[in-house]
Residue frames relative to the residue before (quaternion, step in Angstrom):
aa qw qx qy qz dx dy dz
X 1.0000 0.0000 0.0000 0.0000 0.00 0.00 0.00
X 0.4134 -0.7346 0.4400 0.3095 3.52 -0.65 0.95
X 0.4508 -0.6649 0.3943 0.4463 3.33 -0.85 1.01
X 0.3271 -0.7389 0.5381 0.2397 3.57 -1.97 0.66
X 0.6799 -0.6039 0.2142 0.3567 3.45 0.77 1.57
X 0.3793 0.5575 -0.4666 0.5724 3.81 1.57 0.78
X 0.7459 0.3729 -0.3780 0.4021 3.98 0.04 -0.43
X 0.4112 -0.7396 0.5134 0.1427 3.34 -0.57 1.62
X 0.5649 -0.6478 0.4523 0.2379 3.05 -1.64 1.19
X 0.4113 -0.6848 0.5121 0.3157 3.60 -0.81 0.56
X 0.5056 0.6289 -0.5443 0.2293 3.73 0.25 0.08
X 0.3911 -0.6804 0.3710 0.4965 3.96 -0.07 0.65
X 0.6369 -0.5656 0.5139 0.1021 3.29 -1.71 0.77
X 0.5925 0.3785 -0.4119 0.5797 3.99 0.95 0.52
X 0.9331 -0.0483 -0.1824 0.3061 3.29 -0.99 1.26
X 0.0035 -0.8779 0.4735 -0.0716 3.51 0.68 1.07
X 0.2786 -0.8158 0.4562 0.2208 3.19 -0.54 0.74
X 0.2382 -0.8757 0.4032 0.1178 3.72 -0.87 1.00
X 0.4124 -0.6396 0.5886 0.2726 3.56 -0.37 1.41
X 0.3141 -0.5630 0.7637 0.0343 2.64 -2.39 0.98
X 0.0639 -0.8192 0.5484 0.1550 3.36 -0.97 0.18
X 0.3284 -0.7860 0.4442 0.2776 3.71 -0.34 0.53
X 0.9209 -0.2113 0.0337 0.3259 2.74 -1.25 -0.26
X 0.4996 -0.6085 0.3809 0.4848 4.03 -0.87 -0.39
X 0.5100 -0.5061 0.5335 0.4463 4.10 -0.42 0.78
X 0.8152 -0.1488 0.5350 0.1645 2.79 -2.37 -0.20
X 0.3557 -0.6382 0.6156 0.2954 3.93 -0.52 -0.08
X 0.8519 0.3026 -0.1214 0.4098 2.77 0.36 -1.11
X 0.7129 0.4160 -0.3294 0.4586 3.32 0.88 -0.23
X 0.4562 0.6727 -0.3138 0.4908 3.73 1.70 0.21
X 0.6057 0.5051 -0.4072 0.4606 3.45 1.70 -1.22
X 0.7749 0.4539 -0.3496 0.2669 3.43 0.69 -1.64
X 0.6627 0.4979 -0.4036 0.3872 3.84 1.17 -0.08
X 0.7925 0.3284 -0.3457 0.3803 3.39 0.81 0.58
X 0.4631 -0.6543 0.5523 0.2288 3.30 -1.22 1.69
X 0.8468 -0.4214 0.2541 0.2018 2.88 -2.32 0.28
X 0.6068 0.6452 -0.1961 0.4208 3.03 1.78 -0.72
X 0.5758 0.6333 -0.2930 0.4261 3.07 1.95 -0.67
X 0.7595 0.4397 -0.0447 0.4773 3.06 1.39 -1.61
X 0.3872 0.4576 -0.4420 0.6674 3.48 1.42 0.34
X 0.5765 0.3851 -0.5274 0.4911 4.59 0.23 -0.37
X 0.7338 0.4609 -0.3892 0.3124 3.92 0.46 -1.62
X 0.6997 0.4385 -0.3755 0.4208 3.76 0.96 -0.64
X 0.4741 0.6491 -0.3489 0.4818 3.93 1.45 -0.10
X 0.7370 0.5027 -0.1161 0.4366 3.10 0.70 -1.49
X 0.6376 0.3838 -0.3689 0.5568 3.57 1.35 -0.92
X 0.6928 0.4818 -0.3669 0.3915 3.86 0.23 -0.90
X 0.7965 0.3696 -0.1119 0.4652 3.81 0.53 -1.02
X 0.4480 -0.7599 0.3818 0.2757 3.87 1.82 -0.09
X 0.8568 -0.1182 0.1444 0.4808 3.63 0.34 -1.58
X 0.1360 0.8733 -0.4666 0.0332 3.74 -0.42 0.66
X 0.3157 -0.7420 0.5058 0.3064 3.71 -0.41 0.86
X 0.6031 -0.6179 0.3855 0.3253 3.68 -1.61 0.72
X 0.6038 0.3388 -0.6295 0.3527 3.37 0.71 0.79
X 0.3025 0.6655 -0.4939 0.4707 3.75 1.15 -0.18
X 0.8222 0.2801 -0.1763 0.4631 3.65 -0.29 -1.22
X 0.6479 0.5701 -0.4103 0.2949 3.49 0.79 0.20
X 0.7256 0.4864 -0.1140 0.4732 2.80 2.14 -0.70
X 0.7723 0.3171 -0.3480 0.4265 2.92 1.77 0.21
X 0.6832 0.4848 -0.4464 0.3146 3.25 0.78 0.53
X 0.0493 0.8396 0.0738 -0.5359 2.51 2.04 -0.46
X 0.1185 -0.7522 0.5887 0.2714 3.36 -0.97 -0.39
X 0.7501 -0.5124 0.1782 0.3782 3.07 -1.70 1.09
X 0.7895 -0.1367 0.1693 0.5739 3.67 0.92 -0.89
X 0.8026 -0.4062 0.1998 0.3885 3.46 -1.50 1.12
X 0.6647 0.5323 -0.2565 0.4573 3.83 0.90 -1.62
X 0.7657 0.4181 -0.2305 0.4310 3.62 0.66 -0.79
X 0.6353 0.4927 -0.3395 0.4883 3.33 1.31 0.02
X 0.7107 0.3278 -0.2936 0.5489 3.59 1.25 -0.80
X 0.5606 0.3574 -0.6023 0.4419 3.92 0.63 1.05
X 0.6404 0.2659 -0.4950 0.5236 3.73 0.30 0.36
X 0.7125 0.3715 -0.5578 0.2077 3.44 0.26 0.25
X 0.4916 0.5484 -0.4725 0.4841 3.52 1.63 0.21
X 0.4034 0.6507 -0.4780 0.4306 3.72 0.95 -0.28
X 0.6542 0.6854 -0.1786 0.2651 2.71 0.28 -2.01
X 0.7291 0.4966 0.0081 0.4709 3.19 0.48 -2.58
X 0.6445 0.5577 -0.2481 0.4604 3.66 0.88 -0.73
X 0.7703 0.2641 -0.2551 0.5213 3.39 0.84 -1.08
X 0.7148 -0.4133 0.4156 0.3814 3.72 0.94 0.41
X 0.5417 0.5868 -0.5437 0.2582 3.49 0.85 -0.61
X 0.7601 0.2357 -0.0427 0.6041 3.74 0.99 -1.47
X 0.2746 -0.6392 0.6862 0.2124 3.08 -1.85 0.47
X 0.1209 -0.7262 0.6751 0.0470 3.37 -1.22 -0.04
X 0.0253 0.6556 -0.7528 0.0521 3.24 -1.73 0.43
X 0.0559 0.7695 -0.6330 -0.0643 3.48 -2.12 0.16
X 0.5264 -0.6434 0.4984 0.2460 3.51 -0.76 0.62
X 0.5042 -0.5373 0.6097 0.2920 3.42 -1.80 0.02
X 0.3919 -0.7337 0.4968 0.2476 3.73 -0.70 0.85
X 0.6604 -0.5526 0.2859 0.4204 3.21 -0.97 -0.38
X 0.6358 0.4008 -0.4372 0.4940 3.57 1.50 0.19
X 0.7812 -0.2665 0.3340 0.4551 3.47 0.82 -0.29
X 0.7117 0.3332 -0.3761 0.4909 3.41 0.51 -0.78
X 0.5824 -0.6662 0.3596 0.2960 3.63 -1.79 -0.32
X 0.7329 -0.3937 0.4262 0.3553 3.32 -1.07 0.32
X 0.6145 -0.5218 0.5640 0.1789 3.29 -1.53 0.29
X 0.5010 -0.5737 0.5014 0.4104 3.66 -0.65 1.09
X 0.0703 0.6948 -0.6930 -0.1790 3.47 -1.32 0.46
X 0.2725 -0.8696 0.4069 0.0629 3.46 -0.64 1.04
X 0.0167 0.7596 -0.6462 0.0712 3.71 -0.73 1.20
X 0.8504 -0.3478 0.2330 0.3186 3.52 -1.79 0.16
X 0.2192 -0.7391 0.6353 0.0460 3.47 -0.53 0.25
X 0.7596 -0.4432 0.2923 0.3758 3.42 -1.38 0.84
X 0.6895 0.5244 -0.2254 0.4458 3.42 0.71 -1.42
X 0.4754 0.7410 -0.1268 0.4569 3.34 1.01 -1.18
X 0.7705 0.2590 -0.1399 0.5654 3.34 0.12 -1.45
X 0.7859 0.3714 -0.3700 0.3279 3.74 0.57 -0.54
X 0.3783 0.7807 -0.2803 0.4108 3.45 1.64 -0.13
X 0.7350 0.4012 -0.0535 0.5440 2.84 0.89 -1.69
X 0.5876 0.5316 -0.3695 0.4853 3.76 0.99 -0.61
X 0.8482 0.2269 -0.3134 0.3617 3.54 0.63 -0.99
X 0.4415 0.6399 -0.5428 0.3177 3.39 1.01 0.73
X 0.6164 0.5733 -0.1442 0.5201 3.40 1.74 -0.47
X 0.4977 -0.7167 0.4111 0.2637 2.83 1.39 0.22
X 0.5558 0.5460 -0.2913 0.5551 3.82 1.32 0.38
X 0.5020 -0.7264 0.4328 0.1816 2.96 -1.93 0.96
X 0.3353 -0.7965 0.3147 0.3926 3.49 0.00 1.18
X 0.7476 -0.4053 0.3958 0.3466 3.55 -1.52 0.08
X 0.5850 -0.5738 0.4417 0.3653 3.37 -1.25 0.23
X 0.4692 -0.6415 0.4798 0.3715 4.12 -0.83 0.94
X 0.2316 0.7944 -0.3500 0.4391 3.54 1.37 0.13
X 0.7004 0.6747 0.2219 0.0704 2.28 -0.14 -1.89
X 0.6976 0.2929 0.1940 0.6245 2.58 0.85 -2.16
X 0.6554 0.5983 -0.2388 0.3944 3.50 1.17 -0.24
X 0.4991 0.5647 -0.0781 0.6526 2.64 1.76 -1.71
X 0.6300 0.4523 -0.3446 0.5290 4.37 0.43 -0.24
X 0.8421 0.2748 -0.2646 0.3813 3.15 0.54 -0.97
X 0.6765 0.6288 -0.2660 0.2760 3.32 1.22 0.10
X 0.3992 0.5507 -0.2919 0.6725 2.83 2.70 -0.22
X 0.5591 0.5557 -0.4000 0.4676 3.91 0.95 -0.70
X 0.7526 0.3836 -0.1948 0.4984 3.80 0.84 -0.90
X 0.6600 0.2480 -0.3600 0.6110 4.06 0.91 -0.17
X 0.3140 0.7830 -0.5006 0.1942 3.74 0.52 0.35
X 0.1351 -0.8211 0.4714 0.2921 3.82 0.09 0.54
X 0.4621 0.7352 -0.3222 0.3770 2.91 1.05 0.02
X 0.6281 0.6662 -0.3035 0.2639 3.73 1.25 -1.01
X 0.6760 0.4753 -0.4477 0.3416 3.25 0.83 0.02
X 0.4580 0.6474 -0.3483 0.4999 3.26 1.58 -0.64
X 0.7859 0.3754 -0.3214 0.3717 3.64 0.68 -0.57
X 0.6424 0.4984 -0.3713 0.4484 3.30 1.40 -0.88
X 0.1992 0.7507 -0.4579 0.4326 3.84 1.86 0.01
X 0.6965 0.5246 -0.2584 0.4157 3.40 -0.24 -1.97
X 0.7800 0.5818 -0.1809 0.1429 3.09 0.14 -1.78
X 0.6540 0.6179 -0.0895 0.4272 2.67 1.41 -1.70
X 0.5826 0.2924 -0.4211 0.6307 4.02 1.26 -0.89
X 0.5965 0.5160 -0.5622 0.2487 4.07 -0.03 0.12
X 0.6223 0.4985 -0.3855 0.4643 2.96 0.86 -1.42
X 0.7440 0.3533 -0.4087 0.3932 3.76 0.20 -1.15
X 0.6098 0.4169 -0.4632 0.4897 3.94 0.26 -0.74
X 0.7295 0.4299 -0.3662 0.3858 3.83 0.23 -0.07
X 0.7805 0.2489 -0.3566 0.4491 3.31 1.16 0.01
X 0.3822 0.5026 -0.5935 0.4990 3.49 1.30 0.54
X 0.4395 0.6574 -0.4575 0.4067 3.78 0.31 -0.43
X 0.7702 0.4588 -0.2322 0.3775 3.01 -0.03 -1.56
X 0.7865 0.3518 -0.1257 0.4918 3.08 0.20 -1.61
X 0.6072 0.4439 -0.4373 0.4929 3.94 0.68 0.71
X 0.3181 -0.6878 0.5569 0.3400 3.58 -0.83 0.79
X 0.6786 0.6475 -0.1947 0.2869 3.38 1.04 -0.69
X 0.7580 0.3261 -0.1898 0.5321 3.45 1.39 -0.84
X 0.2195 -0.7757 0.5686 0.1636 3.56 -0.96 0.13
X 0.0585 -0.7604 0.5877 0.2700 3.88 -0.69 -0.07
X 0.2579 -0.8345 0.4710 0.1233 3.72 0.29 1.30
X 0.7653 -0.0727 0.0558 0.6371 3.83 1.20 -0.48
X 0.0474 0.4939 -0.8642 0.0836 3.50 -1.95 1.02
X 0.0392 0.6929 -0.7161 0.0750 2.88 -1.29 1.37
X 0.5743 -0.6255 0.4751 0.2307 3.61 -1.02 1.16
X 0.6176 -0.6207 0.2886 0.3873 3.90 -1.08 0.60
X 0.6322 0.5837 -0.4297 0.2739 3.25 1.01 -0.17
X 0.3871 0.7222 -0.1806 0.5440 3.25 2.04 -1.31
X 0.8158 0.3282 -0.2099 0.4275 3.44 -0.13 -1.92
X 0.6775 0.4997 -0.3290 0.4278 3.96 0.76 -0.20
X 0.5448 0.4928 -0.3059 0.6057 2.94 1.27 0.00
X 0.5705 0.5083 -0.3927 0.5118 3.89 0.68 -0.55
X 0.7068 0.5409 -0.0002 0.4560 3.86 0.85 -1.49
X 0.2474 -0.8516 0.4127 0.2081 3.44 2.27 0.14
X 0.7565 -0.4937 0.2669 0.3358 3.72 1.09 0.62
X 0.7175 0.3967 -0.4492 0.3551 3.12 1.26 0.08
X 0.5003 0.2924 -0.3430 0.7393 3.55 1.10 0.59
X 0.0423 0.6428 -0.7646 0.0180 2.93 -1.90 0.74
X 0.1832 -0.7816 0.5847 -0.1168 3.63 0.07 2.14
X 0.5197 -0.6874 0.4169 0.2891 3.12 -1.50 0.83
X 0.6888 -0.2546 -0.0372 0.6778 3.69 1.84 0.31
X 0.4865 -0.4769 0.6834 0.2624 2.98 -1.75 1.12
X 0.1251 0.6715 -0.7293 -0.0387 3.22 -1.64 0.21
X 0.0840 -0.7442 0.6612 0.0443 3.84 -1.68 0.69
X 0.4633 -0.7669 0.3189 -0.3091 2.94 -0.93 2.15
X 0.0161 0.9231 -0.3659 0.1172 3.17 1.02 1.07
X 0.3883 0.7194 -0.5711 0.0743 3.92 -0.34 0.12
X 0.8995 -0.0137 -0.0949 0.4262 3.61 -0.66 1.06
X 0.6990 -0.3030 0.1316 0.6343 3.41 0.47 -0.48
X 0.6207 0.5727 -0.3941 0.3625 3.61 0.80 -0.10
X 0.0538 -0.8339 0.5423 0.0867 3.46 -0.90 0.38
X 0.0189 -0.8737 0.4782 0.0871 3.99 -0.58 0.96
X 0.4113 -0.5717 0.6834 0.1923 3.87 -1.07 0.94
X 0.1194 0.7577 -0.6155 0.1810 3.52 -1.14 0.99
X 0.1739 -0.6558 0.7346 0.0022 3.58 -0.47 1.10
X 0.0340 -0.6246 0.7791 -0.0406 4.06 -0.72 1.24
X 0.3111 -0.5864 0.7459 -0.0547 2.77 -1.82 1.43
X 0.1010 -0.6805 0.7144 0.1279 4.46 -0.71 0.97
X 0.0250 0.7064 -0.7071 0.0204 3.35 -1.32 0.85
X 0.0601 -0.7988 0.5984 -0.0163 3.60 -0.59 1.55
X 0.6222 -0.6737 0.3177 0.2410 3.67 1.13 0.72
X 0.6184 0.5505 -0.4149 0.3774 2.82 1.03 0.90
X 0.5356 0.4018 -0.4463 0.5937 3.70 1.67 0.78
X 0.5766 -0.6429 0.4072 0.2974 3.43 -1.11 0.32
X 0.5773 -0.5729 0.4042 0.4185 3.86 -0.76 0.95
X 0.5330 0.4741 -0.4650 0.5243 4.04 0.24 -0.45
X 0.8017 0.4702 -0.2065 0.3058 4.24 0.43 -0.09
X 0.6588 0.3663 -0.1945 0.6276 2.53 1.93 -0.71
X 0.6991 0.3134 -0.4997 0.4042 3.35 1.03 0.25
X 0.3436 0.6765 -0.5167 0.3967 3.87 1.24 0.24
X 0.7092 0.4656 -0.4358 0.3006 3.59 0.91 -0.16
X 0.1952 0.8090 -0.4852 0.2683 3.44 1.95 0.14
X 0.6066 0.6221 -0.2723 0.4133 3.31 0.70 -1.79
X 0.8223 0.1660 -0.2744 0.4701 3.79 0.03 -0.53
X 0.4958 0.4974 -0.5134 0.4932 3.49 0.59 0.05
X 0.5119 0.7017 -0.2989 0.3952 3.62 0.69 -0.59
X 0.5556 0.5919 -0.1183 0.5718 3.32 0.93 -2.15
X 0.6798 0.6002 -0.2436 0.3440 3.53 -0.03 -1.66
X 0.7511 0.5766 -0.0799 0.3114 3.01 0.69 -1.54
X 0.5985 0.4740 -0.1161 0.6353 3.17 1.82 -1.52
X 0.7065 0.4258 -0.2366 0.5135 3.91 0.82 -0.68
X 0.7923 -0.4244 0.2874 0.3310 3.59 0.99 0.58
X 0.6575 -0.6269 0.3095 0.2808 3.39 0.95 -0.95
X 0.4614 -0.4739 0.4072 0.6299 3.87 -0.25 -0.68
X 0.6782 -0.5407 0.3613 0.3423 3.54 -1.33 0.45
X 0.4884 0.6357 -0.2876 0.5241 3.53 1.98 -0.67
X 0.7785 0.3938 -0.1749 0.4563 3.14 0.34 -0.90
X 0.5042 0.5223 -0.4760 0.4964 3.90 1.13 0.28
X 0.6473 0.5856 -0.3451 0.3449 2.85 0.70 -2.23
X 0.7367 0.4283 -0.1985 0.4841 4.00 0.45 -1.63
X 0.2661 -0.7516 0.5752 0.1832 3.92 0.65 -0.35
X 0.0126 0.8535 -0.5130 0.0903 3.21 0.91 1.20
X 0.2109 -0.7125 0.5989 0.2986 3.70 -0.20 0.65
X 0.5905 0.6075 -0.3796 0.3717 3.45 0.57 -0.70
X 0.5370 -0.5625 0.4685 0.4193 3.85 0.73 -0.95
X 0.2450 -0.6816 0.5234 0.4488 2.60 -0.91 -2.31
X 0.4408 -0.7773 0.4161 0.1682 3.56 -1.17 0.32
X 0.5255 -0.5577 0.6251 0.1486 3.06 -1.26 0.71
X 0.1177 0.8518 -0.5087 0.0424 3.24 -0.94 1.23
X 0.1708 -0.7005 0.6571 0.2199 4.01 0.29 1.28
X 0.1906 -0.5188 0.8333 -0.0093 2.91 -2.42 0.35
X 0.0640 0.8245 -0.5541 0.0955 3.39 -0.20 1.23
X 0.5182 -0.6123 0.4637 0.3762 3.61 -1.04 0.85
X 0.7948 0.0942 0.0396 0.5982 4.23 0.22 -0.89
X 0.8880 -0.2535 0.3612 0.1290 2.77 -1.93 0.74
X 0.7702 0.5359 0.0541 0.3415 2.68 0.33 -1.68
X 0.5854 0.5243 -0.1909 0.5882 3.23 1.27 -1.65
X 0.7290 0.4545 -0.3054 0.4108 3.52 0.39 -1.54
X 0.6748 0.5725 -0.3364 0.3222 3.72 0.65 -0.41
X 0.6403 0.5618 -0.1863 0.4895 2.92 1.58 -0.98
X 0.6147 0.4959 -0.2761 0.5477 3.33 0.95 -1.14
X 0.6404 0.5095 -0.3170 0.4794 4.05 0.59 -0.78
X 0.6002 0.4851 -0.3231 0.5479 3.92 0.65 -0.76
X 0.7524 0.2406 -0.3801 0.4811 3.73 0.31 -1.04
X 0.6999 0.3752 -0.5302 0.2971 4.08 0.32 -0.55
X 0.3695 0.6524 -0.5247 0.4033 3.71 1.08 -0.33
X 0.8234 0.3823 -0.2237 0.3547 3.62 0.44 -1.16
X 0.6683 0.4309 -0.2024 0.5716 3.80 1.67 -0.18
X 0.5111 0.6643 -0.5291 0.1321 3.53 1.06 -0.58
X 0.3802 -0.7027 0.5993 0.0501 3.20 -1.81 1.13
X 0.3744 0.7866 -0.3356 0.3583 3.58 2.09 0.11
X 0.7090 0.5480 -0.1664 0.4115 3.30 1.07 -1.01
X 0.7140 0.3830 -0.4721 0.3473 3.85 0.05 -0.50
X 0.7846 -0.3375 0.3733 0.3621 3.36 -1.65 0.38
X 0.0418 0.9095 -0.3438 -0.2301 3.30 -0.77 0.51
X 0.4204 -0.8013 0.1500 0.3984 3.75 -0.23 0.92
X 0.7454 -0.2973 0.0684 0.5927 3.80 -0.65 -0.58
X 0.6892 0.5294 -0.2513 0.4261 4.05 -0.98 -0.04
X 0.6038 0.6040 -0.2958 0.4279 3.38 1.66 -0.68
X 0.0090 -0.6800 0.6991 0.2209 3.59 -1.68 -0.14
X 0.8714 -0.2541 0.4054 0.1079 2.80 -1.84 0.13
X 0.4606 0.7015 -0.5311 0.1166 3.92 -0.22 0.31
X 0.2020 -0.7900 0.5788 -0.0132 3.31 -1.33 0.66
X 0.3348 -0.8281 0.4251 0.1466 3.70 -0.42 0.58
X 0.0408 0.7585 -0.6497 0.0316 3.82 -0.62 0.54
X 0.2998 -0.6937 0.6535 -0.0429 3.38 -1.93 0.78
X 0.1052 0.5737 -0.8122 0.0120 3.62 -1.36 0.80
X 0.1604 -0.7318 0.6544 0.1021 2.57 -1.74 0.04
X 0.7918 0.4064 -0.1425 0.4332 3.85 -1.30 0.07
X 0.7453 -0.3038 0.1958 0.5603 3.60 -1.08 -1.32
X 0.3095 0.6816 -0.5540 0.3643 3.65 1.02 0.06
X 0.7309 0.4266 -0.3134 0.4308 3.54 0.58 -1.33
X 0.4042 0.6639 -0.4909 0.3935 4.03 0.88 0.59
X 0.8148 0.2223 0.0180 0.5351 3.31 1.46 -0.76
X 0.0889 -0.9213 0.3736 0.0616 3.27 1.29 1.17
X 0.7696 0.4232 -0.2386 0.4143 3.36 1.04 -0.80
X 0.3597 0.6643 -0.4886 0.4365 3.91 1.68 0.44
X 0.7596 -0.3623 0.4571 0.2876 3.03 -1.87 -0.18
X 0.1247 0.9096 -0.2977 0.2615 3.45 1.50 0.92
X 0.7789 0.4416 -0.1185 0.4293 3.27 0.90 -1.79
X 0.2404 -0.7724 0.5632 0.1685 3.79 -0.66 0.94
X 0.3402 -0.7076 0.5868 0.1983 4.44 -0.50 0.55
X 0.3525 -0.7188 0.5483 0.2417 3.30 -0.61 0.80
X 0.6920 0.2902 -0.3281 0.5738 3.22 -0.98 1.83
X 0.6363 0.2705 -0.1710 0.7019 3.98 0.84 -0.29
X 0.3927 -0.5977 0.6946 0.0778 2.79 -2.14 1.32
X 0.7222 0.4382 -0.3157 0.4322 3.66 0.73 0.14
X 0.5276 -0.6482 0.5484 -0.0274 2.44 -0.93 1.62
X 0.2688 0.7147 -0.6447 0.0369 3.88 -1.00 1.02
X 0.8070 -0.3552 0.2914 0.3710 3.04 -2.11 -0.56
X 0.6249 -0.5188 0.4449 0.3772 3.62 -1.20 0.62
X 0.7621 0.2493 -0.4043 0.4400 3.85 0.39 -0.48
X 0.4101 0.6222 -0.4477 0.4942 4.10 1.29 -0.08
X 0.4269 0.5704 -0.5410 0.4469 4.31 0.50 -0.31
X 0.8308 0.4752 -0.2353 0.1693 3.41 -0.01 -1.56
X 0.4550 0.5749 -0.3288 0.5952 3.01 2.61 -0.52
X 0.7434 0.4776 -0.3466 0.3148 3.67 0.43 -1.04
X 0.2964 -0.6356 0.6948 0.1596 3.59 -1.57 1.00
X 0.5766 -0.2977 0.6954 0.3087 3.64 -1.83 0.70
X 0.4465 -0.6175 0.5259 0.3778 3.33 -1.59 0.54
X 0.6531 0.5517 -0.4455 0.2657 3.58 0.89 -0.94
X 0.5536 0.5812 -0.3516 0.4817 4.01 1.79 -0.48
X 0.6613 0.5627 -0.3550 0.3464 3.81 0.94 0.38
């Protein structure tokens, strides 16, 4: 599981030494030093915001962890990325978590054909990106990509065809849901639409199931836009990510008591069904992980798309 920029670095903590970085390259000589792999991170980095270097090792990929964090000091040097990290809770620091940088943002702007932002700006972004309380919840997200993207890989069989970030995936969901990513799932002939919800326990369970209510909506409006395009007969699923056991049990008792999965459904409608992992299960998103509301069995992530709600039997 890529690391989620919480597991302190083992170098000892008494005199760290602190890179400088000069100045910003050329534009133009910055474009011609970076390969596709670079510019496949800026279009990652813009859609998904913040990602630590074992994250980015697994998704773009590279051969191993060391070869990814010397182009990302490359990288960080010429400005392309910024980066930042916190004190853990014993003292030592955090994993690099890497986002755009000045250079970065204009790269990526003039491949778009857009004027880049102010280096201002960009500072000011990354500095709400670092006091965000939110960041762990995102580097959360990240972490089942990075891993569902490198079980991908390394299967001849499975494919991840789309992960789109919440800003993307709410936009897929025309606003009435606003998941923490859409994602489309490919393994042999089967193919699943999933809207994944990360829950690190730190909103109350009466909120996270108020989001029934738009998944609901969704349902009556056709679906995500993925799930037309493919004419899933199946629909799509709801997917919690819970931090503990514990959480997931709780959170499963109340949607048992609210589920909107079950009534009949009329013309224009699809199909949706809800499932739950929780903890270190979520190290291996695509295992036998996910629990169906209503069933004690517990299966793989591309097996959902086979599985009916009882009331769909």
């Amino acid at each position: 599981m890529p690391d989620n920029g919480n597991t302190p670095e083992t170098s000892p903590p008494a005199r760290r030494r602190i890179r400088h970085r000069g100045g910003i390259a050329d534009p133009v000589e910055l474009a011609s030093r970076l390969t596709e792999r670079d510019r496949t991170l800026l279009r990652l980095l813009d859609e998904h915001r913040v990602l630590t270097s074992g994250q980015i090792a697994d998704l773009l990929p590279y051969p191993n962890l060391n070869r990814a964090q010397r182009r990302l000091l490359a990288l960080w040097h010429w400005h392309v990325l910024d980066r930042f990290r916190h004190p853990a809770a014993n003292g030592a620091l955090t994993g690099w978590r890497y986002t755009l940088g000045v250079a970065g943002h204009g790269v990526l702007a003039a491949m778009r054909g857009l004027a880049p932002p102010r280096p201002s700006s960009v500072r000011e972004q990354v500095l709400r990106l670092a006091a965000d309380p939110r960041l762990a919840h995102l580097l959360g997200i990240n972490d089942v990509f990075a891993a569902l993207s490198a079980h991908a890989r390394s299967s001849d069989e499975a494919e991840l065809r789309l992960w789109h970030g919440e800003r993307s995936a709410t936009a897929d969901c025309g606003g009435l849901a606003r998941p923490d990513a859409l994602l489309v799932y490919r393994e042999h002939s089967t193919q699943l639409v999933a809207c994944y919800e990360h829950d690190t326990g730190t909103e109350p369970l009466t909120r996270v199931v108020e989001k029934l209510d738009g998944y609901a909506e969704l349902a009556r409006a056709g679906g995500p836009h993925p799930a037309r395009k493919t004419q899933q007969r199946q629909g799509f699923w709801v997917l919690f990510g819970l931090h503990s056991p514990a959480r997931e049990a709780n959170l499963r008792e109340r949607l048992a008591a609210v589920d909107h999965t079950g009534p009949a459904l009329a013309d224009g409608d699809v199909g949706w069904h809800i499932a739950t992992a929780s903890g270190d299960d979520l190290h291996a998103p695509a295992g036998p992980v996910w629990l169906p509301l209503h069933t004690r069995q517990r299966t793989r992530l591309a097996d959902l798309a086979r599985t009916r709600a009882p009331a769909d039997r």
